[in-house]
N, C-alpha and C positions, 0 to 999 in steps of 0.2 A: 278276196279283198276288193274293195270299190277301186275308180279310178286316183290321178294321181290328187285328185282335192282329199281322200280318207285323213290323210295326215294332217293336214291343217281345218279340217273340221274338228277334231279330235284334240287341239292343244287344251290343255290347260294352263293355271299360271300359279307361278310363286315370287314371292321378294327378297330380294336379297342385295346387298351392299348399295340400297335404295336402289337397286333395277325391278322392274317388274320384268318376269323372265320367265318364255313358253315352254311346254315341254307336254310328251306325249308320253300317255302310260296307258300299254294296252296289254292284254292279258286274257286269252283266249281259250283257257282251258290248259292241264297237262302237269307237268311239275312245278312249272313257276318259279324258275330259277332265273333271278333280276339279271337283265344282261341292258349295260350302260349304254348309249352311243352317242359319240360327240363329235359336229359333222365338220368338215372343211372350209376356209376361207370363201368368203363371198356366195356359200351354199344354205343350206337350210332339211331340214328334216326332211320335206318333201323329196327335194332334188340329193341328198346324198345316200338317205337309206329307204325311200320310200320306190321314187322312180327304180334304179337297181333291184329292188325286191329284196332287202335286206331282214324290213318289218314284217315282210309275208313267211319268206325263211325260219324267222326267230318264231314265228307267232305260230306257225304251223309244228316246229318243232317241240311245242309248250316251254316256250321260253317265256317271262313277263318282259317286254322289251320298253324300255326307258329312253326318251329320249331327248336332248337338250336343245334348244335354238340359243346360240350362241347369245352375249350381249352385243348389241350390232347390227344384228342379222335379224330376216326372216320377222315374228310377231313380237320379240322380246327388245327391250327399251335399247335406245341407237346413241350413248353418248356419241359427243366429237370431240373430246379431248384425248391423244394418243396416251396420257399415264393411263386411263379406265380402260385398257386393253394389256396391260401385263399378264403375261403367262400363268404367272401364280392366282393372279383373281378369276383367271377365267377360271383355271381348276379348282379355287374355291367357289365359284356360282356351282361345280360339278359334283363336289363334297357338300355342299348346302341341297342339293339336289335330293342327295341320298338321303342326308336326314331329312328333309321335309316328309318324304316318302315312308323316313320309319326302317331303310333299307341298311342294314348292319357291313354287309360286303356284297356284290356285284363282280361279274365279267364286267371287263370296260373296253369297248371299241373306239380309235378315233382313228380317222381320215384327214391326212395331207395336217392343215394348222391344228386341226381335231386331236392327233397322234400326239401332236405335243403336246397339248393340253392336259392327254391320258397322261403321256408319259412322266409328267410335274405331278401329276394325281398319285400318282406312283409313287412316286420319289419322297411325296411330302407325306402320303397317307398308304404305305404298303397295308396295313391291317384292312383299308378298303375295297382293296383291291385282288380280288378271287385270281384271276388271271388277266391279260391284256393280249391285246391284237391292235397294231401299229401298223395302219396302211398310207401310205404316199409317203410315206418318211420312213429313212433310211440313216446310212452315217448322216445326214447333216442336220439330224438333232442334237449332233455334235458341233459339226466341223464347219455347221450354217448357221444363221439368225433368221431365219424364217424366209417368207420370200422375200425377190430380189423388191430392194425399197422404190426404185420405179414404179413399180405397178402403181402408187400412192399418187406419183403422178400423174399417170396415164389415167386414173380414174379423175381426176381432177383437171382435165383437160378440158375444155368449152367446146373443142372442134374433134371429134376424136377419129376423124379420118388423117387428123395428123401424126398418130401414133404410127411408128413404123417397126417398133420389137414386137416380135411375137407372143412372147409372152406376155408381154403388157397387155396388148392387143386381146389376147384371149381373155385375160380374166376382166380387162373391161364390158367385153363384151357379154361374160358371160354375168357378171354383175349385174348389167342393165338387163339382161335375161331372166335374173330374181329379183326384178325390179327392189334391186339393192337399193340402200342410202348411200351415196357413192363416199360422199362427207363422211361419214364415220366407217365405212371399211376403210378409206385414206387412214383416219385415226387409227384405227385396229392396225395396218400393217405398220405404223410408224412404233407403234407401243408393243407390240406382241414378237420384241425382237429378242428374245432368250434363249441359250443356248444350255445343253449341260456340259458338263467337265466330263471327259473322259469318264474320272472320279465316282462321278453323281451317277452315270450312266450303268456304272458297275456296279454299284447298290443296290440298284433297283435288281429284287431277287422272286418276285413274283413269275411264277411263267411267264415268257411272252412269247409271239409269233408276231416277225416283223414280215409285211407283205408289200413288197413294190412290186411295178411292173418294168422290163426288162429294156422297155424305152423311155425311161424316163426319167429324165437328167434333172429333176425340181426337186426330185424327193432325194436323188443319192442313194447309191446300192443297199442292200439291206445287208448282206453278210457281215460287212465291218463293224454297222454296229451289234448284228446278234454276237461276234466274235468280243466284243468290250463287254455284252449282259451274260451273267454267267449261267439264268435261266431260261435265255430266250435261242430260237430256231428262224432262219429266215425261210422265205416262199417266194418265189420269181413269181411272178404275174407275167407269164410268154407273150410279147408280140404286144403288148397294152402302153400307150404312154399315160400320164397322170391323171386324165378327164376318163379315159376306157378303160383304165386297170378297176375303177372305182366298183364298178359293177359285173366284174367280171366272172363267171361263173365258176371258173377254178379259182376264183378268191376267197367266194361264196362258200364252198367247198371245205375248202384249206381249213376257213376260220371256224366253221360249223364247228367239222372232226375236231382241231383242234381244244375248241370248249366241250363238245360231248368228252373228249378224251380227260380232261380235267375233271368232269362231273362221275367222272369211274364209270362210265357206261359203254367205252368204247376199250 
């Protein structure tokens, strides 16, 4: 695979709830079993599954790997009003995804706000959904409303050497690092504050593999919530907090085996 520009050479686009909205569909040979991915807050196709090697992974295994650029983020259109970031619209830009593409069901990966996304995708559309894999998010698809709502201001700061949270700090930084719209990730964290019910959580009866990493207090353990999904298995990510669990090659691992294992071939 080329360097880290392959992936946004490669978007394409579609429309939907009037967003115009990027996405990459590559397919290299092999079975061609559609596998989703829907990337994390303030990230982008490049930066969540291209830099990791997630697309090289999937594309090497003959997977057709699918991929979304958030509304917000990355090539796809950047409202700034916090309602155009609701959890449920995002998983609908994900289910308009599929059908544009003509795709009946899919594997669907999502990362850290990404998971959540899958995991509403789930909820609302199990007949879409093949199996899922849930990484940066743990119980607090529960028991949290996404990140903590600072960050909304830390990106909206003028002076951002005045930020002194860490976490704020980081995903500022790393924002201006994806030469984010800061304006409308503010929106996005202010709107994309949804939680499930216990309830909701336990319906969802699709396989799943929930993956965090074992430092990393944003996502919230993963066992409690595979313990509420009556089809899901959790995976520690050893020694990784929320930015290095991302890419972590016994993540990489974990999630592979666990869709080869769903496809009957393991």
């Amino acid at each position: 695979m080329a360097g880290a520009g392959y992936a946004a050479a490669m978007l394409k686009h579609f429309h939907h709830d009037g967003l115009r909205l990027a996405y990459l569909d590559r397919f290299d040979g092999g079975h061609g079993t559609p596998v989703l991915l829907i990337h994390g807050f303030a990230s982008s196709i490049a930066t969540n599954w291209e830099g990791p090697a997630w697309i090289k992974t999937y594309a090497a295994a003959g997977y057709r790997v699918i991929a979304l650029e958030n509304r917000g983020h990355g090539a796809s259109d950047k409202p700034r009003e916090p309602d155009a970031y609701d959890t449920r619209l995002m998983a609908g830009d994900a289910l308009a995804l599929l059908d544009h593409l003509g795709i009946e069901r899919a594997f669907v990966q999502g990362y850290s706000m990404g998971a959540r996304i899958s995991a509403f995708l789930a909820l609302q559309h199990p007949e879409r959904v093949r199996a899922l894999a849930l990484g940066g998010l743990g119980i607090h698809l529960v028991e949290g409303v996404g990140l903590p709502l600072g960050i909304a201001e830390a990106l909206e700061v003028e002076d951002k050497s005045t930020i002194t949270d860490p976490t704020q700090k980081m995903f500022r930084l790393f924002a201006e690092a994806n030469r984010g719209d800061l304006a409308a990730l503010a929106a996005c964290i202010r709107g994309s504050r949804q939680s499930l019910t216990p309830e909701e959580a336990a319906s969802i009866r699709v396989p799943t593999i929930i993956c965090v990493g074992t430092n990393d207090p944003i996502a919230g353990p993963a066992q409690p919530l595979a313990a509420l999904m009556p089809e899901a298995r959790a995976f520690n990510i050893e020694g990784r907090d929320h930015n290095l669990a991302v890419g972590d090659k016994t993540h990489r691992a974990a999630v592979l085996a666990f869709f080869e294992a769903e496809r009957g071939v393991l």
